[in-house]
C-alpha positions in Angstrom: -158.3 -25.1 -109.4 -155.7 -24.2 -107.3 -153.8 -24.9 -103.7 -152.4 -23.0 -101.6 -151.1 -23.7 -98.3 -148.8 -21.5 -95.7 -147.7 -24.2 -93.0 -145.8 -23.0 -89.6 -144.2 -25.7 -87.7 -142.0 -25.7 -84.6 -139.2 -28.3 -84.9 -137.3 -29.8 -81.7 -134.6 -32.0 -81.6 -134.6 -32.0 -78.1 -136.4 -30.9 -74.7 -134.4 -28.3 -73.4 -135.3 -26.0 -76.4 -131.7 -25.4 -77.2 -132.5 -27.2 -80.7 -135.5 -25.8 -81.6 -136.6 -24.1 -84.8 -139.5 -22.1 -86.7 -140.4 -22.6 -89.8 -143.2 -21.0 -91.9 -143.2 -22.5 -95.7 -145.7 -20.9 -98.3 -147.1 -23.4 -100.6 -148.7 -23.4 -103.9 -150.1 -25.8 -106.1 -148.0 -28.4 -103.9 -144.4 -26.5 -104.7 -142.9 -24.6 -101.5 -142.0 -21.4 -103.0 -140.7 -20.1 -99.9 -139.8 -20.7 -96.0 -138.8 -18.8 -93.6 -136.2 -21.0 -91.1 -135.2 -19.3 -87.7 -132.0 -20.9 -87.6 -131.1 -19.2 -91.1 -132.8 -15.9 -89.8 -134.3 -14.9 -92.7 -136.5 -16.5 -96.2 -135.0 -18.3 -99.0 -137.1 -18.7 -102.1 -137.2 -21.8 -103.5 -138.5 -20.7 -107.1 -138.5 -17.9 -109.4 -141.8 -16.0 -108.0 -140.2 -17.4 -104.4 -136.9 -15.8 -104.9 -138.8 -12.5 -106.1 -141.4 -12.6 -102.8 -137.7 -13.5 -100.5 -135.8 -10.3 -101.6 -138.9 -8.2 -101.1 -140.0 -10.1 -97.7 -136.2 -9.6 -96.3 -136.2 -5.9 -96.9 -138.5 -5.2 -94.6 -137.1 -4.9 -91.1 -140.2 -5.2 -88.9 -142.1 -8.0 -90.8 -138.7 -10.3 -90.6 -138.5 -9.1 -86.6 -142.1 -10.2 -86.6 -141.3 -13.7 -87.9 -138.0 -13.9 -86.0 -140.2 -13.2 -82.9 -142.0 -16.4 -83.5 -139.9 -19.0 -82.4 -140.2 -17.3 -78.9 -143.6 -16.2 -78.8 -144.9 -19.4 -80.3 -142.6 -22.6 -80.3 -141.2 -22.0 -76.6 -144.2 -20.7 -75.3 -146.2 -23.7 -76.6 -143.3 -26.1 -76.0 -144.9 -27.5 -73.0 -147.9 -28.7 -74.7 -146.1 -30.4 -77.4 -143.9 -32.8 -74.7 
C-alpha cells in the first residue's frame, strides 16, 4: 500500500512569539517530499517529484499568501492554548 501524510506544525522557541514558525511537510511513503517553512517564505522540495510540485506551488501567488497567512491565522492565534 501506500502512506501519505501532510503534517502542519507550529514551532516556538519562545513565548513571546517572536521565534515562532509554520511548517507544513507533505509526506509519502515516509519521505518528506516537500515543506513549506515560514521563516524561508516559500517551499523547498526535497526530491525530484518535490522539487517539480515546489516550482509549480511557488508560482502561484495567492496559494503561497494563503500558506504565508498561516502562521498568523493559526500558530499565533492558537499560541495560547499551546503554553
Amino acid at each position: 500500500g501506500y502512506f501519505y501524510q501532510r503534517v502542519a506544525e507550529c514551532r516556538f522557541s519562545s513565548k513571546d512569539l517572536q521565534g515562532i514558525e509554520f511548517i507544513d511537510s507533505y509526506v509519502f511513503n515516509q519521505v518528506e517530499n516537500i515543506r513549506f517553512n515560514s521563516t524561508v517564505g516559500k517551499y523547498v522540495g526535497y526530491t525530484e517529484h518535490g522539487v517539480y510540485n515546489a516550482e509549480a506551488w511557488n508560482s502561484d501567488a495567492a496559494g503561497l499568501a494563503q500558506e504565508r497567512g498561516e502562521l498568523e491565522r493559526y500558530c499565533k492565534f492558537n499560541a495560547a492554548i499551546d503554553y
